[in-house]
C-alpha positions in Angstrom: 57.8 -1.8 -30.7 56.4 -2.8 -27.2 53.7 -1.3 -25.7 55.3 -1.3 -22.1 58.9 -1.2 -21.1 60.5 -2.3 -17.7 62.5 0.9 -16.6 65.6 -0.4 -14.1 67.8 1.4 -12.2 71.3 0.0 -10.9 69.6 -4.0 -12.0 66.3 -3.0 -9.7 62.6 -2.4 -11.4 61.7 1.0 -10.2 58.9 1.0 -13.0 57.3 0.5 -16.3 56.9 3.0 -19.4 53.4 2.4 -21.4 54.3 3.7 -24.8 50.8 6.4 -25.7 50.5 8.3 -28.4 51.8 11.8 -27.1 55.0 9.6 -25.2 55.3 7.8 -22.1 53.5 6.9 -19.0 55.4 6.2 -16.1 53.9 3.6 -13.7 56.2 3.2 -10.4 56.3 0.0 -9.0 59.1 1.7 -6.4 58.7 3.7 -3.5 61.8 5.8 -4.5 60.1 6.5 -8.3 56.5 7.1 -6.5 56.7 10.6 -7.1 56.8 10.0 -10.9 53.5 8.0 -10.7 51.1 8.5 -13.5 53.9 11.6 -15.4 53.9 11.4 -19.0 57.8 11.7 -20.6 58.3 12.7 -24.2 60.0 9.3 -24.6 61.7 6.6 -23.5 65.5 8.4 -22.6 63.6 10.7 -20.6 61.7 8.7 -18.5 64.7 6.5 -17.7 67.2 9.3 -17.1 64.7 10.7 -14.5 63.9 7.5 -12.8 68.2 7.0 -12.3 68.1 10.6 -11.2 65.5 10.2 -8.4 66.5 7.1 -7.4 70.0 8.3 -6.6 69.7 11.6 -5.8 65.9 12.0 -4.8 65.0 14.5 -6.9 64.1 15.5 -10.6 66.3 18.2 -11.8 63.9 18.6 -14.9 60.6 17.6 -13.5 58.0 20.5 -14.6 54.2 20.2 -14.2 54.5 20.0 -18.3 55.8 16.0 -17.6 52.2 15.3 -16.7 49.1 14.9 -18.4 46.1 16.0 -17.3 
């Protein structure tokens, strides 16, 4: 399995997920995902339905401060 995964949204890189023991790191590479920066995502569905959900809507339905890691 890969250590790091492009995350796309609509064909456009909006960031990468760095697989870590307790899930994923999000690492935005978009302005739209910026606000993701640094979260940590119980896996890889997660962070990539979160990233489509800001990108289109701006928001995070789900986002809770228990998405990062301190």
């Amino acid at each position: 399995m890969p250590l790091s995964t492009s995350v796309q949204v609509d064909g456009a890189l909006v960031g990468a997920a760095i697989r870590q023991e307790k899930g994923y790191r999000f690492i935005a590479t978009d302005y739209r995902t910026a606000e993701m920066d640094q979260t940590v995502w119980p896996n890889l569905d997660a962070v990539r339905r979160a990233a489509e959900q800001i990108v289109r809507t701006g928001r995070i339905a789900s986002f809770t401060p228990n998405s990062i890691e301190d």
